[in-house]
N, C-alpha and C positions, 0 to 999 in steps of 0.2 A: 504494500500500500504506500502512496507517494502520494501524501495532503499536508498542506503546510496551512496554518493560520494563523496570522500578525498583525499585532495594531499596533502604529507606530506613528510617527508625524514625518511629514515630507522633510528631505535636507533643503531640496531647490525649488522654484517654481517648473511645474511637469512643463517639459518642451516636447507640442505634438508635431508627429513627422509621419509620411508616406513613401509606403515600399514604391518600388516601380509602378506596381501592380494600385496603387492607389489606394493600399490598406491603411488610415492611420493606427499610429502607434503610437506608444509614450514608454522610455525606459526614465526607470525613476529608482533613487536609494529611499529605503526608509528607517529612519531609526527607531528603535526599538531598545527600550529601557532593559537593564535585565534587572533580575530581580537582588541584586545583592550589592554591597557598594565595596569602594575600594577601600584599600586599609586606612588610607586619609579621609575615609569618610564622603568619596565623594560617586555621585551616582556613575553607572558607565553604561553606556548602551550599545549596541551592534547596526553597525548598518550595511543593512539588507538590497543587493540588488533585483528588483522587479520589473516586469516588463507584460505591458497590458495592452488589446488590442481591439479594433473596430470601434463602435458606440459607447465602449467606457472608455476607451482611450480618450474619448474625445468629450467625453464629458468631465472626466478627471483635470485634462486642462483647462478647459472652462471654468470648472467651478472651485476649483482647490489651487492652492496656491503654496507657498512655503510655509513651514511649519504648521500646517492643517493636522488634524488628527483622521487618518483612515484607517479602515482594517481591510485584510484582504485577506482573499481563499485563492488558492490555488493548489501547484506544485514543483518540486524542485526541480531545474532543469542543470544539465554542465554540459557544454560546448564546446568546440576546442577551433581554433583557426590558428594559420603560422603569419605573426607579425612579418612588416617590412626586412628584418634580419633573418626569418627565415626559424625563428623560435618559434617552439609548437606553445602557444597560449592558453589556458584554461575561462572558460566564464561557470559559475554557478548562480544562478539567479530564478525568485519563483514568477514562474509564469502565469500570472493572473487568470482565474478564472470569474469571480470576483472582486466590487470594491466598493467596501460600504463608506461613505461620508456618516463621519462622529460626530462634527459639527455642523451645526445650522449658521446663518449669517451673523458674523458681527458677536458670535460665543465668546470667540478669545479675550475680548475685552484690551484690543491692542490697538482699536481706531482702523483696521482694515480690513474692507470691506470685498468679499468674496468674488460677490455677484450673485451669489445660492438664493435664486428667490421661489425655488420650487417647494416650498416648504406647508405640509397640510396645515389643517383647521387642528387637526390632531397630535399633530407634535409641540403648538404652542400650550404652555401650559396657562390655565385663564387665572389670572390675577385680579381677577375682579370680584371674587366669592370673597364673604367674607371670614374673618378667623375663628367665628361662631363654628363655620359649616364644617372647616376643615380639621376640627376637632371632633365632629360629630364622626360616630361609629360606624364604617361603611358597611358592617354585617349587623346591624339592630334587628332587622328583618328578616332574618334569615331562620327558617326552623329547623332544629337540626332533632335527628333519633340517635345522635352518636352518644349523645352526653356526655361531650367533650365543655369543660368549662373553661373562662378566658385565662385564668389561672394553670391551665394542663399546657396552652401554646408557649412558645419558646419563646417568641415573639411582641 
């Protein structure tokens, strides 16, 4: 089995480009936090070479930019070509199959502005209920035969 899945944020802004064949594409690194910091304390992350193609390609340039946060599915690819010297080269990079946008417009809170205006009725969250509502118990109503009590949840 060969699936890779990472969220990470972009290093550059993605540059869309077309094979001969008129396919865009987008090769892009992503960094990708690991989980553990260095003996100084300080975070380190990996970065990842990806590479995505047709309709996400071209919507990943459009709507994302540098340091965006995205996840992506795919799988791991390694290619080999011989440089100008005649060195045989290696590439390992996952080849998108996938790629989810993390953030909505204007998240980061850095003053730049995406362009992401596809955004439903559903992913904004309404700030207009009051802090009466959002106190109030979304299972009041619920009848249950478990006789599970609020005291039995973890949660």
């Amino acid at each position: 089995m060969n699936r890779v899945i990472l969220v990470g944020r972009l290093v550059k802004d993605p540059e869309l480009k077309y094979t001969p064949n008129d396919i865009p594409v987008v090769q892009f690194a992503l960094a990708v936090n690991r989980q553990f910091t260095s003996k100084s304390g300080e975070k380190q992350a990996d970065f990842i070479n990806c590479v995505v193609w047709r309709a996400q390609a071209e919507n990943l340039a459009k709507y994302m930019h540098k340091g965006s946060q995205i996840g992506v599915e795919g799988q791991l690819q390694v290619r080999t070509y011989e440089d100008n010297g005649g060195v045989k080269r290696y590439i390992t990079e996952v080849v998108c199959d996938a790629i989810h946008f993390l953030e909505s417009k204007g998240s980061r809170g850095d003053g730049y502005s995406s362009g992401y205006n596809d955004i439903s009725q559903y992913d904004i969250p309404d700030t207009s209920k009051s802090k009466e509502k959002e106190a109030e118990d979304p299972f009041k109503d619920i009848k249950s035969t478990f006789g599970v009590s609020d005291d039995d949840l973890p949660f």
